[in-house]
N, C-alpha and C positions, 0 to 999 in steps of 0.2 A: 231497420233504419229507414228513416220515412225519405222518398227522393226528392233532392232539388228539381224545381219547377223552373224550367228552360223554355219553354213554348212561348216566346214573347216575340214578336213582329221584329223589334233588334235583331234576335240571336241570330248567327252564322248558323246553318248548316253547310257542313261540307263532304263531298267523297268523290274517290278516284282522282281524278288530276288535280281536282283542288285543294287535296293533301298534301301537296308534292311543297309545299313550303309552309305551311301552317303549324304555327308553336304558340300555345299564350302563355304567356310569364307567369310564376309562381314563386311565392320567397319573402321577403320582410322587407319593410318601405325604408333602405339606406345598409340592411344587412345582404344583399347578394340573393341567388336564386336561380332557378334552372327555370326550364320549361315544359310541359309535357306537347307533344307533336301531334299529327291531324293521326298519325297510327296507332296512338296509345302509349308511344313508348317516350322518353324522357329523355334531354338533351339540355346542350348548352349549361353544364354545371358551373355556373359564374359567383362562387360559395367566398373565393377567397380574394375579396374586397379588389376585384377588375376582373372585366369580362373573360369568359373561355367562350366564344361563341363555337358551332359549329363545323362554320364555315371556316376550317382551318385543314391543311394538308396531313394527311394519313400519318402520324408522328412513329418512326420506328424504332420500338424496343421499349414505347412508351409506354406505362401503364392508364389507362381511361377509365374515367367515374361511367361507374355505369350501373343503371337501377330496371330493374324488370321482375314481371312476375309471371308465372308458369300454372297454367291449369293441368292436374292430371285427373282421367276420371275412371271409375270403372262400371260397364252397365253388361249384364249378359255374359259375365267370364268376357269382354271384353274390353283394352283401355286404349285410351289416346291421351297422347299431352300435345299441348301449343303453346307458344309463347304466346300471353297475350297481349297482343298486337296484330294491324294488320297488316297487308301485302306492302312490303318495302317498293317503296315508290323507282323501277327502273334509271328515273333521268337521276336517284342520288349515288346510286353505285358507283361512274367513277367523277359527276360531278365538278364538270371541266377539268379533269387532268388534276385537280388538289386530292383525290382522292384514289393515288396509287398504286395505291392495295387493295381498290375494290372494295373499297365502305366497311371500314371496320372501327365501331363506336362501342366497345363493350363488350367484344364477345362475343354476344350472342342473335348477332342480326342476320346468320343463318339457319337459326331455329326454327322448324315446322312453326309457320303461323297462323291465323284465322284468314278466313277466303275474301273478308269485306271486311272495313272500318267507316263509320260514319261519326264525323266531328262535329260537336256543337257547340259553340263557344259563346258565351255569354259571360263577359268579365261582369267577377270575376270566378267564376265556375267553367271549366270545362266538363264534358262526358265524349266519349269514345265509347260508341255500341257495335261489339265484334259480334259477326255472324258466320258462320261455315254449315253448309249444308251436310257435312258426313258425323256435326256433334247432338250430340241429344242436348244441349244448354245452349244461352248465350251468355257471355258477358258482356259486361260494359265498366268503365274508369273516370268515376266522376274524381275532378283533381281541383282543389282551390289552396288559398292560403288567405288567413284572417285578412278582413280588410273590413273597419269599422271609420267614418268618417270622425275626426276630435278624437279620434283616440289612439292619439300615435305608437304607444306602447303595443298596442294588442296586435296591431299593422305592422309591427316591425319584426314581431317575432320570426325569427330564420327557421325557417319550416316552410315543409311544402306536405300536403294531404294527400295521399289518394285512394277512393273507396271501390273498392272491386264488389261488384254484383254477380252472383251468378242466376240464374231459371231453366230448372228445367222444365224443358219446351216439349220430353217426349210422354208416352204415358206410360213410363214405368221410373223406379226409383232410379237415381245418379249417388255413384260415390266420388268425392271429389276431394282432391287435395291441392290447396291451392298454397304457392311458396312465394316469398316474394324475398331477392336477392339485392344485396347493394356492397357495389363495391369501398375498401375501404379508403373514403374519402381524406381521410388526414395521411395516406400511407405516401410518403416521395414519389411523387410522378418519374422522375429522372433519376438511379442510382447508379453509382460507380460501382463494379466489382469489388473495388477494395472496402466498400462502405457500410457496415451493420445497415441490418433492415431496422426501425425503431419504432415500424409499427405495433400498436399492441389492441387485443379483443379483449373485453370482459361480460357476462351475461350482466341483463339488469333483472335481476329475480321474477317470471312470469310474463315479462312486458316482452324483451329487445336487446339490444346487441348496444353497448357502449365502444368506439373506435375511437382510437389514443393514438397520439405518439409521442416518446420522448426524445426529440429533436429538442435544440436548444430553446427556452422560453420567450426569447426574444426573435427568433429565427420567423419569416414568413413564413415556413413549413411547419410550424409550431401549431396542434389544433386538434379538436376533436369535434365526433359527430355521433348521431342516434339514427338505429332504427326501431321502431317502436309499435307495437302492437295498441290500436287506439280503444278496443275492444275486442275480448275473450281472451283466452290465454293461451298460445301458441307453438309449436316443438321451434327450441332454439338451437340453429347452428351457429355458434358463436364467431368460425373462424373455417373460410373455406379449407378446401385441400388447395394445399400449398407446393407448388412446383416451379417447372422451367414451362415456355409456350402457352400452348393454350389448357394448360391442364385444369387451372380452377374450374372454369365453364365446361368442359368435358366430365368431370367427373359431377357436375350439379347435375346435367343432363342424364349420366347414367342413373345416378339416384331417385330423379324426381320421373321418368322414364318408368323406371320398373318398377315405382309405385314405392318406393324405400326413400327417406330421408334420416341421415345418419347424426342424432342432435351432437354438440360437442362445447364445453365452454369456453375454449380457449385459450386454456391453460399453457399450452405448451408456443403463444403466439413467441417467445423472446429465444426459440429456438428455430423455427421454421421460418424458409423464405420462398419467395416468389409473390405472386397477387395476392392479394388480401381480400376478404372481405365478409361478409356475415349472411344467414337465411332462416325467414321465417318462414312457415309452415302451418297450415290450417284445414282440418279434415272434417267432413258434413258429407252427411246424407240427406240428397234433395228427393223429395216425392213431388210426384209431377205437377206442375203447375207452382212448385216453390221457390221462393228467392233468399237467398240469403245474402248478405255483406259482410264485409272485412276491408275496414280500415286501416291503415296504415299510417305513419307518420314521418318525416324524415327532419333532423333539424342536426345542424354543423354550429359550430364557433371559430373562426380562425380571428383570433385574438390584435397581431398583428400588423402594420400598412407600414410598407417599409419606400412612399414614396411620398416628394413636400412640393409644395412649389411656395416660392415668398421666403424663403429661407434661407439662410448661406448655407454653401455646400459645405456637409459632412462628411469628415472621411470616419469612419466604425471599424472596429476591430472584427473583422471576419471572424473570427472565433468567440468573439462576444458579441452578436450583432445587437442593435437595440432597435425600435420600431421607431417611428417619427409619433406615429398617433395608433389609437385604438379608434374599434369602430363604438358605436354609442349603446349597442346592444349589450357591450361585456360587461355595462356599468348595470345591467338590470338580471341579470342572468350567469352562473358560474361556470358554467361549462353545457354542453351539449346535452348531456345526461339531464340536467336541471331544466331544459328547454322541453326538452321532453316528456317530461314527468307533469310540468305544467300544463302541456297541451293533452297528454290524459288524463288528468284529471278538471277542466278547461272546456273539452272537446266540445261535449254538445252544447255548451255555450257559448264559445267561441263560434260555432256552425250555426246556429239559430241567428247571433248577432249580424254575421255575413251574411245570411241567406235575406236577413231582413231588411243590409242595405239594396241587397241584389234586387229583391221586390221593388224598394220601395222607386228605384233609378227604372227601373225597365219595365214595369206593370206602368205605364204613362200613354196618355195618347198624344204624342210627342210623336213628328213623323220619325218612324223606325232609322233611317238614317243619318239622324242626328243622334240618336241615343249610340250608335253602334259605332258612331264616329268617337263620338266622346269617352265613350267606356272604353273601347278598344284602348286608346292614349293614356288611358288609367293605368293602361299593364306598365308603362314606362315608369311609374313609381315602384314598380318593384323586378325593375330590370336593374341593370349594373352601372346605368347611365346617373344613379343616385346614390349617395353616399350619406352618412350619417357620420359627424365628430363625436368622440366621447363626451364634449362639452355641452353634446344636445343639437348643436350647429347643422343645419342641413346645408348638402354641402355635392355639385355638380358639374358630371362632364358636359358638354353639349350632347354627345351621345357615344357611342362605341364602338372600334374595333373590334372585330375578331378577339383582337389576345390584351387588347389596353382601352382606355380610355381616349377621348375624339375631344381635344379641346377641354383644358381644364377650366375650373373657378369661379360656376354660375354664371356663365358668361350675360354682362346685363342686358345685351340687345338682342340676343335670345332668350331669354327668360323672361323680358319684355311680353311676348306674346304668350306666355301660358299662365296659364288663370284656373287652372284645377288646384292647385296647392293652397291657393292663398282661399279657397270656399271651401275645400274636405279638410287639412291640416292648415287655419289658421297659424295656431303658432311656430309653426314651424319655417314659414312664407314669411314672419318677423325677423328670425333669426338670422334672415338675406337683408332686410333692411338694417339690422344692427351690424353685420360683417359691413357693409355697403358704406356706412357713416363714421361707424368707429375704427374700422379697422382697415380700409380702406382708400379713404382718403386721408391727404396730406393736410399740414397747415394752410394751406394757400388755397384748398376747395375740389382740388383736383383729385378725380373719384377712378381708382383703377377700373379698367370693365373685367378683370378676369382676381377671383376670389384668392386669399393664400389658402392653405393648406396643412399642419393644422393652422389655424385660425390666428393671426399675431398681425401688430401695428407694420404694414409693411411703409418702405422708401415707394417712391413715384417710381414707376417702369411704363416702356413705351409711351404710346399717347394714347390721350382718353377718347371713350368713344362716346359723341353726344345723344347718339339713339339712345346709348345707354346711361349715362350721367341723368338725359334729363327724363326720361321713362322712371328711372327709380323714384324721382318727387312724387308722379303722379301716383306710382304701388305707393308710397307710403301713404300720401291722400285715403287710396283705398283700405291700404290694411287698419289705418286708424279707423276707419268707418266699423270695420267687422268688428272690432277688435273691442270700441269704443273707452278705449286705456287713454284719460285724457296727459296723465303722467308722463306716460310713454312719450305722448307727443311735444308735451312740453321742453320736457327735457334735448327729444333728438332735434327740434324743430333749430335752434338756433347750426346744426350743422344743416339741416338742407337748408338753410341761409347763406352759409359760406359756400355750399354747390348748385347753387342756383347763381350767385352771383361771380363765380367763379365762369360757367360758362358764360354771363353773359357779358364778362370781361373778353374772355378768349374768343367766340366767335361771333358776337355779336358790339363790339368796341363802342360805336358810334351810338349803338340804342338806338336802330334803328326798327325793329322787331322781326329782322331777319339773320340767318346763320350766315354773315358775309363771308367770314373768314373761313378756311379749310375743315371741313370737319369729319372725323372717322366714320363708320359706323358696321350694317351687320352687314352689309357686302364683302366687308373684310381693303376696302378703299375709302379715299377719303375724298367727298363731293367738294369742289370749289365752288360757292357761290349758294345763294338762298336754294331749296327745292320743297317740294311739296312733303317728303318723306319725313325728314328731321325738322321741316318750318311746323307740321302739325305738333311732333312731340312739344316743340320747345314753346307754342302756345299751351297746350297741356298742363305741362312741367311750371308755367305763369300763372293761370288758371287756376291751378292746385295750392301754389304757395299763395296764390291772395284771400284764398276757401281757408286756410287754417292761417294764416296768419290774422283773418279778421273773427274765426271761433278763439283766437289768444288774445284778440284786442289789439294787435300792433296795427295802428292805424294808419302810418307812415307807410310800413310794408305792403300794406291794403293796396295805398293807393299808386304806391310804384310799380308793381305789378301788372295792375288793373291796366294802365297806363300801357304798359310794354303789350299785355295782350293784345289790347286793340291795336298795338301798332302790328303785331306779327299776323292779326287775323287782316290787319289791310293789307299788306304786304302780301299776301298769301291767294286774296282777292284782287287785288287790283294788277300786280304786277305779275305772280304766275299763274293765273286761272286763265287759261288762252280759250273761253267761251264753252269746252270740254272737258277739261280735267286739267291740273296743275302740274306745269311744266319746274325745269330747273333752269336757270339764271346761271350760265357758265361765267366764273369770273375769273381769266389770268391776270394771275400777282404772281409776285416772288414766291408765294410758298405754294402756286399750282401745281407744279411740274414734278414728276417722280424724284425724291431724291438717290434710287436707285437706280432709274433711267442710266443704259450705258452711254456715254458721251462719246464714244468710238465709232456709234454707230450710223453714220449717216442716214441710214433709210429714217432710223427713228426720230432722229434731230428733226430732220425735213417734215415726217409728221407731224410731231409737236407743232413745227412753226406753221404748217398750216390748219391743225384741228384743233389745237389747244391741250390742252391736258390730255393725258388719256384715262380710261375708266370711270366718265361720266354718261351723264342718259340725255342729258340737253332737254329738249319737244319730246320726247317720250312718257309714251304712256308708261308708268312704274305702278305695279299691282298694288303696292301699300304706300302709292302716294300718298289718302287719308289717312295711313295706319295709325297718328295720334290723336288723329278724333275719336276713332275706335276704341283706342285704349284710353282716352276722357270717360267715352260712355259708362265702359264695362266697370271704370274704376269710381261712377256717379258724377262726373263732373259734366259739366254743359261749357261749351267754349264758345266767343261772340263770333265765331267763324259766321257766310253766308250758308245756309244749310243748303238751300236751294243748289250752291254751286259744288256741293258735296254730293248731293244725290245728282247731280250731270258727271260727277267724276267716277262715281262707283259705277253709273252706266255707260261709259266710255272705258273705263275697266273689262266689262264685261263684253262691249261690242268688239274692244279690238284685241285683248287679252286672251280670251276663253276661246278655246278651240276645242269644236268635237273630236277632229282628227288630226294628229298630229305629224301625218304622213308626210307633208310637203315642206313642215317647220323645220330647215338647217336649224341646226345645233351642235356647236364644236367643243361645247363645253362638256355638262356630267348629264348625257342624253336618258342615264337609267333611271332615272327619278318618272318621265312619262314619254311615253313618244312612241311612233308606230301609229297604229289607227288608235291608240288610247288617246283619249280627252284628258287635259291641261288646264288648267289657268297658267301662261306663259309672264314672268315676272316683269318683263319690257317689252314694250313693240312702237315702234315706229309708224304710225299710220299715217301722217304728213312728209311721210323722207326725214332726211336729216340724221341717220342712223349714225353715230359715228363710227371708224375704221375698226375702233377698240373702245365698245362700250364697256361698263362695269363686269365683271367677269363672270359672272355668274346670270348674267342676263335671258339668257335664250333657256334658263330652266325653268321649273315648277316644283314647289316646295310645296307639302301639306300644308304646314305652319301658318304661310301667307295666305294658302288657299281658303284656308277655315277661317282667317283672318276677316276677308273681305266676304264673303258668305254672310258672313254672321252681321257684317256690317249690313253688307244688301238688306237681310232682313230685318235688320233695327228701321231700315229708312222704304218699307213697305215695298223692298223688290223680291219678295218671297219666294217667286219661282227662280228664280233668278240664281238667287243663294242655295237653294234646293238642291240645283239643276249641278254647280258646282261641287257639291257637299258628293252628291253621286255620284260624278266623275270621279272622286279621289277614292269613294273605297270599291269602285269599281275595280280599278287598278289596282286593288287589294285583296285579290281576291282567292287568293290560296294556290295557286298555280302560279304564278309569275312572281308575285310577292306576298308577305304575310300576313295578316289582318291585325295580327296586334306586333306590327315591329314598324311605322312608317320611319323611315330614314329620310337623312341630308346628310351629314358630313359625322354620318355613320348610323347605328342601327339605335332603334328607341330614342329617337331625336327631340330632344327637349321642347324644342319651338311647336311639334306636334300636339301638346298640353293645349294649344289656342283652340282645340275644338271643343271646349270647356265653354268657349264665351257663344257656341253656337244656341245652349239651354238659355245662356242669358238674354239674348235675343229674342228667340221664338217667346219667351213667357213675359221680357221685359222686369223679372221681379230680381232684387236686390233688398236686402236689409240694411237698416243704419243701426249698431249698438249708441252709436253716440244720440240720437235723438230717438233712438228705440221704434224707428218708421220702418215697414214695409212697404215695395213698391208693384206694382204690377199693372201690366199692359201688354196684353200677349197679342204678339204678329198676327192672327186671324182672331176672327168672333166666332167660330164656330167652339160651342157648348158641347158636352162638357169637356174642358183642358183638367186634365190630371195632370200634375208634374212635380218630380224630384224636387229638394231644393235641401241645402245644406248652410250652415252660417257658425260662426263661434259659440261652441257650446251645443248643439241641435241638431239633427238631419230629419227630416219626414216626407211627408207631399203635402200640395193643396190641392185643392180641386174647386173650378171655379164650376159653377153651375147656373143654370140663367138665373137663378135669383138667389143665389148666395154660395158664400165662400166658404169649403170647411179644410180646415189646417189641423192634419197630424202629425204628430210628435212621435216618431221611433225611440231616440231617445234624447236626453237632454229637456233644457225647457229654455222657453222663448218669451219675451217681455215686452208687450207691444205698446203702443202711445198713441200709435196713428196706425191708418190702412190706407194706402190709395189707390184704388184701379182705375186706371187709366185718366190719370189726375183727378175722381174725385173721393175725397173720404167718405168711407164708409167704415168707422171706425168711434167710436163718438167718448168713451172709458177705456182708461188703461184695463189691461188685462195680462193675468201671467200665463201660460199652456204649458203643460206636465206633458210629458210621454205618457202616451194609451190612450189619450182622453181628447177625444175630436172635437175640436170648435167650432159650431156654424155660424156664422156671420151674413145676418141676412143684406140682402141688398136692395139699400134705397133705390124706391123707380123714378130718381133723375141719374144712376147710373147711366150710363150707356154702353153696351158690350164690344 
């Protein structure tokens, strides 16, 4: 088996302390997934559609998913086995006090193991290369799961891979027996003594172990799973030794110990109880200086989701439970077994396809820590923070818990800022605008910001939020662009007419082109008064519906639009651009004041009556003051904002925002996001005074989301180092010892808004496709020759590479339909042309270009 190529300027290496948090996701993009850790070994089994993370207290009596593989060897009449894995990282043993019983995930984390682990992580491929100076071999664990861009089927598959390598290193022969165990994942985590076990094993003929159970069909605990042999054919233990305590893992150890493994098919699983679970086994004789591998497969089904939102509450017959929704994968696949059989026969195409998006993203000279930012946030699509409806529907937490989900329903002013979905899975990034429009809003215009679940016409709940209300016009601007489905548009266009004008009843009444009236947003508060944060969107969201109202002809709409833009771009200039960046306009009315505010409370009355509302930013600098210009850009639109006072505000961002050290920044709020001598972009700060008592709540933090946000913005508007400088700080802080490289959080782990380092590639290159006029764009942030770089669009993924005198575009796969080319506003493009995958097109360049 030929190895993935990792050595790219992006990849992570890691080892020793910077293990001690390091996991990259593995799993199907809305089916669930685990992770493999900076040790080799595999955690977080998040299979049954809501997170198990970790980071959860020592569960007693509990049974734990748990997957490992064991090296035995024999050289000279002498043998040794190790788990392979390396040294259990000391600070997780007892892991602030959640870990009471001294770190126990599986069984087996006090197994002799290898002396050193070194992690490499390149989403979406990891390797772990274990080393012990007393073995004659090494191994290593390279670990992926499909991930092809446009091809959301093959990316959803629930499966995780992982290829054990061995070499030996001495100069005489090795015999080796390498086993690889998993426990049985559909078996009840929790049983009552009075309760049958209903686990069940069956062999799959030469491959793998099939795990069943018959719990009820509708039951959450309802599901099966595969382990599977991806290559050669392997001795199967179908069903461990079955006891009280720790016996399964005791008696694998004696076995695979003294060189014996006992196969069994599991016949007798409807009699025996205790731990469940299944073991392969693979025997080879290495002559010195040879390698071999062994493949692995794992893939689950839990059929099931037994939780709604948007739906009246149901009461179920406990003894007849029935699920609310399926996930979208059962509609493609029957069971476990069937998952698996595909990916063996599958494999090395499925591993060719990923290897080739993995090339074609990270073989770029794209500075190394944008590509590491961006990929890294990749893993979030196959974390537990995503979900998939049987109806196709993609469908999201803000991010997650430990044991649940962190904020349901695509939240829209989160998902506002990430831009990876709507470039690798177009349609999928549709199916938020179709929830958004159809299902969503009311008669009257008004657009919930958190999604139902399954998918149904809901009533108005709480109040809407305008970040997000008016952020969705501008995505659909953009997905119509990818997409160039002029139908699509036609048809949804008259409902973003009714939420366009809906908000600009509600918070803008007078037409005046500012957000007068109270309006929600992703602070989770609601701003009194115009400010530069939701004034940029709802120019944007103007912007966009005058761009497609005038590709449909509505000329009226054209011009009313047109109209309100320029009022919200003067308003925006004239009244809160205070010579540095764009302040907010605190306005008390009737509807300023909390209507929670306790009225008991004097201290608070008193405040109110002298600051005014609470939970505003006033003269503050706010990090995504411009944030809808940005989200204009990335989604092609151009707004009649002052640019000029846009590039004083991103650099007023960065003078007073950005902190290398963050030692002297009070922060009362959620300081673990950055803080200590780590470097920030802090979301608020006061540089003129005027702080108020109780600004917005979340003020004194730093969020990636925003940080990559305005980054990327710097760089659109020629502050390169600038954006660079920020991009560095955040996965500095990421750095395998403090926190994880592929988990950034906010208001939980794999945090949705994370996805905005997606818009860092679109920056740096400037390129964008139109389906609807079949135009490509490009204008990359420097002239230095040659830019290689990824790029993905509906239907396509490849690279270009521009070179001083011509541009050449490869096609991985897919094909591309061009009309125009422009770098750096001029054509060089003069014939339509189509591009096939395999086949490179040069495209010379006129010498009135300019680089």
């Amino acid at each position: 088996m030929r190895a993935i190529n990792l050595e790219y300027p992006s990849t992570r290496t890691l080892s020793g302390q910077n293990n001690i948090q390091t996991a990259l996701p593995l799993g199907g993009l809305g089916a669930g997934g685990l992770c493999i850790n900076g040790q080799g070994g595999f955690q977080d089994f998040s299979l049954r559609n809501r997170p198990e993370l970790s980071a959860m207290p020592d569960g007693h009596g509990a049974i734990h998913d748990s997957a490992f593989g064991l090296i035995h060897l024999r050289q000279n009449g002498q043998s040794e086995t190790r788990l392979l894995e390396g040294p259990l990282p000391s600070e997780k043993i007892y892991a602030l006090g959640i870990k009471g019983q001294g770190y126990r995930h599986g069984g087996k984390d006090g197994l002799p193991r290898f002396e050193q682990a070194t992690f490499q992580g390149s989403f979406p491929f990891a390797r772990v290369d274990l080393r012990d100076e007393t073995m004659p071999l090494t191994a290593s664990i390279t670990a992926w799961s499909p991930f092809i861009p446009g091809n959301d089927r093959d990316t959803g598959l629930p499966v995780a891979i992982a290829e054990y390598t061995f070499t030996n290193t001495s100069d005489r022969p090795v015999d080796i027996s390498f086993s690889f165990h998993l426990s049985h994942l559909s078996q009840r985590k929790k049983r009552q003594k009075q309760q049958p076990d209903l686990s069940r094993n069956r062999v799959i003929p030469e491959r793998g172990i099939y795990f069943y159970n018959e719990e009820h069909q509708g039951s959450d605990e309802f599901g099966n799973a595969a382990l599977i042999a991806l290559e050669g054919t392997p001795k199967i233990k179908a069903m461990w030794f079955r006891g009280g305590w720790f016996d399964a893992v005791s008696m694998l150890w004696k076995e695979v110990s003294n060189g014996q493994f006992h196969e069994n098919d599991g016949s007798d699983c409807a009699q025996a109880q205790g731990w469940n679970g299944g073991s392969l086994c693979f025997e080879a004789t290495l002559a010195p200086g040879e390698s071999r591998s062994f493949p692995v497969g794992i893939a689950w089904y839990f059929p099931n989701v037994h939780f709604q939102f948007g739906h009246e509450p149901n009461v179920t017959d406990p003894l007849n439970p029935q699920p609310w929704w399926r996930p979208w994968y059962t509609t493609q696949w029957d069971n476990a077994q069937s998952v698996a059989l595909e990916l063996v026969e599958r494999y090395s195409e499925l591993r060719n396809r990923t290897e080739s998006f993995h090339r074609a993203l990270h073989d770029v000279t794209i500075p190394p820590e944008i590509i590491d930012a961006l990929s890294a946030n990749l893993g979030i699509l196959k974390s537990p923070t995503v979900l998939r409806q049987e109806n196709g529907d993609f469908w999201g937490w803000e991010g997650c818990f430990p044991d649940r989900g962190s904020c349901h329903g695509n939240c829209t002013h989160v998902y506002n800022y990430a831009q990876a979905l709507a470039h690798l899975f177009p349609s999928l990034e549709r199916t938020l605008r179709d929830q958004e429009y159809y299902y969503s809003m009311d008669e009257d215009g008004f657009v919930g910001f958190r999604f139902s679940v399954p998918t149904t016409k809901i009533t108005q709940q709480g109040i809407p939020a305008a970040d997000g209300q008016l952020g969705g016009l501008m995505k659909l601007y953009r997905d119509w662009q990818i997409c160039g489905d002029d139908a699509w548009l036609e048809t949804i266009y008259p409902l973003a007419r009714l939420s366009i004008e809906y908000c600009i009843r509600t918070w803008d009444p007078d037409e005046t082109g500012g957000l007068i009236k109270s309006h929600h947003n992703t602070y989770d508060i609601q701003f009194h008064g115009p400010d530069g944060l939701c004034g940029t969107i709802y120019l944007g969201a103007l912007t966009a519906m005058s761009r497609m109202a005038g590709y449909l002809g509505k000329t009226e709409d054209v011009e009313r639009y047109e109209v309100l833009a320029k009022k919200a771009a003067n308003i925006l200039d004239e009244r809160l651009f205070n010579g540095e960046y764009y302040e907010q306009e605190v306005i008390t009315d009737e509807d300023a004041f909390d209507p929670d505010a306790d009225s008991t409370s004097l201290e608070l009355t008193k405040l109110l009556q002298e600051e005014g509302p609470k939970y505003q930013y006033g003269n503050g600098c706010l990090a995504d003051g411009v944030f809808g210009i940005w989200l204009a850009a990335v989604c092609g639109l151009e707004t009649p904002i002052d640019r000029e006072h846009v590039r004083l505000a991103l650099d007023a961002i960065v003078k007073y925002n950005f902190k290398e050290d963050l030692t002297w920044h009070p922060n009362t709020q959620r300081p673990g996001y950055a803080l200590a001598n780590e470097a920030g972009l802090v979301l608020c700060t006061w540089p003129h005074g005027g702080r108020p008592s109780l600004p917005f709540v979340y003020s004194d933090e730093a969020w990636t989301g925003i940080e990559y946000q305005v980054a990327s913005h710097l760089i659109m508007e020629g502050r390169v180092e600038a954006g660079l400088r920020i991009v560095r700080a955040v996965r500095k802080r990421y750095d395998g010892k403090i926190r994880n490289p592929w988990n950034e959080y906010e208001c939980g782990s794999y945090y949705a808004r994370a996805m905005a380092s997606y818009g860092l590639l679109q920056a740096w290159t400037g390129l964008r496709y139109s389906r609807v006029t079949k135009t490509l764009w490009l204008a990359p942030a420097t002239e230095t020759t040659p830019l290689r770089t990824f790029f993905a669009c509906d239907g396509c993924f490849g690279t270009l590479e521009l070179r001083a005198d011509s541009l050449v575009i490869t096609l991985t796969e897919g094909t591309l339909e061009l009309n125009a080319i422009q770098l750096n506003g001029e054509d060089i493009l003069f014939e339509a042309v189509k591009l096939a995958a395999g086949k490179p097109v040069n495209f010379v360049l006129p010498q009135t270009v300019v680089l």
